[in-house]
C-alpha positions as CSV (number, residue, x, y, z in Angstrom):
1,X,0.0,0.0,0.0
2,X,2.8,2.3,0.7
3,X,4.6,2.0,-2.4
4,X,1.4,2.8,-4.3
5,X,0.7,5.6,-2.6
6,X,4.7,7.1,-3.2
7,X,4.4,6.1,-6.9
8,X,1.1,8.0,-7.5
9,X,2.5,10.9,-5.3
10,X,5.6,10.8,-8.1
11,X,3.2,10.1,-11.1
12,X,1.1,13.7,-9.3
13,X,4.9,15.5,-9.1
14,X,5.6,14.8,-12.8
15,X,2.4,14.8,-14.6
16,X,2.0,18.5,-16.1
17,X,-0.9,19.6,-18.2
18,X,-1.0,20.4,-21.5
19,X,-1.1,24.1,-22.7
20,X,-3.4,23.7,-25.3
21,X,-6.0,21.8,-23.2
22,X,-9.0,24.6,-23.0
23,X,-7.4,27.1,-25.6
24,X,-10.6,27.3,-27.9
25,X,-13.7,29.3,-26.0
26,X,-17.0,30.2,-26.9
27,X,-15.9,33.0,-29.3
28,X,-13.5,30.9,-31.4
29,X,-16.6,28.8,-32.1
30,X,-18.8,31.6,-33.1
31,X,-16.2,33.0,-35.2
32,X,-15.6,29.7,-37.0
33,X,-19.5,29.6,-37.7
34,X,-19.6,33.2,-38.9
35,X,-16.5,32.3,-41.3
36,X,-18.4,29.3,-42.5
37,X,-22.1,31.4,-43.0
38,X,-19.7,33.9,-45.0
39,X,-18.0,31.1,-46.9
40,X,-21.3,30.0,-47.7
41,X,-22.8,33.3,-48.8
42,X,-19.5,33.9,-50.9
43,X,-20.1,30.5,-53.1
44,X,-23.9,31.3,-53.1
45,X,-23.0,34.9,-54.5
46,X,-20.9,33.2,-57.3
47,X,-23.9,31.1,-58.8
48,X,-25.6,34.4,-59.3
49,X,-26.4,34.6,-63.3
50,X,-24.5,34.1,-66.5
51,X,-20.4,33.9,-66.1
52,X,-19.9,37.2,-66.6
53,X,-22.2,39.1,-64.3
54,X,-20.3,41.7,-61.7
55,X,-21.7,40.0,-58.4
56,X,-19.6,36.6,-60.0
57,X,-16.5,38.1,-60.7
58,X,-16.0,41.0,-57.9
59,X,-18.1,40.7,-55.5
60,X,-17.9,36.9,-54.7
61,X,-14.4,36.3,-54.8
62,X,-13.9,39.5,-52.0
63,X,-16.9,38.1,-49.5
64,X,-14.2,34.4,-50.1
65,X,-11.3,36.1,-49.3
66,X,-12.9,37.8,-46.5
67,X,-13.6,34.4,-45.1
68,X,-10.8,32.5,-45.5
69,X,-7.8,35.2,-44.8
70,X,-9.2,36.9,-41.6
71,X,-12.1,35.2,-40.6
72,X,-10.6,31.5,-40.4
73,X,-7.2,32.7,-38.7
74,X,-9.3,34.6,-36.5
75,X,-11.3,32.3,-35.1
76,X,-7.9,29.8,-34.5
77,X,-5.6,31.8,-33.1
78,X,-8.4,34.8,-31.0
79,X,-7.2,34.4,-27.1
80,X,-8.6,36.5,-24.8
81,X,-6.1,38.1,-22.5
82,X,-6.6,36.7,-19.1
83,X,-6.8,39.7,-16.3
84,X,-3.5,40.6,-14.6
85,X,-1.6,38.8,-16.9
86,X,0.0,41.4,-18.9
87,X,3.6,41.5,-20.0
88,X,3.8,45.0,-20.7
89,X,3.1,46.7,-17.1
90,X,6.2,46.7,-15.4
91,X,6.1,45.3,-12.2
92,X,6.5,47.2,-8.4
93,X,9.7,45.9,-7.0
């Protein structure tokens, strides 16, 4: 019994959890279904009429871009800043 109980107490000492356990919150989801409903109106916008109507070929391409380059990064790599945590205020010594 006492050598299970010092092995668990060393498996405690060395077991460290993993930074990336809870890094996605509520607000990476909704950005990742925002980017997805833009997505979605982007490919819907490009069906609009013949090939060469303005919505197809300005308009659509912009609303995809939109999504992919800043929505989609956004809602990976958005952290909020936990409180008390910042670098930049020197601390009182």
């Amino acid at each position: 019994m006492a050598k299970q109980l010092r092995h668990q107490s060393r498996l405690k000492k060395f077991k460290k959890d993993s930074p990336f356990k809870n890094y996605w919150g509520n607000t990476n989801y909704i950005l990742l279904g925002v980017g997805i409903f833009v997505l979605v109106i982007g490919f819907y916008l490009m069906t609009f009429g013949p090939w060469d109507n303005p919505v197809s070929l300005s308009i659509s391409p912009i609303v995809l871009l939109v999504a992919y380059l800043i929505i989609f990064p956004l809602s990976i790599l958005y952290r909020k800043k936990k409180k008390g945590t910042d670098e930049n205020v020197p601390s009182k010594n």
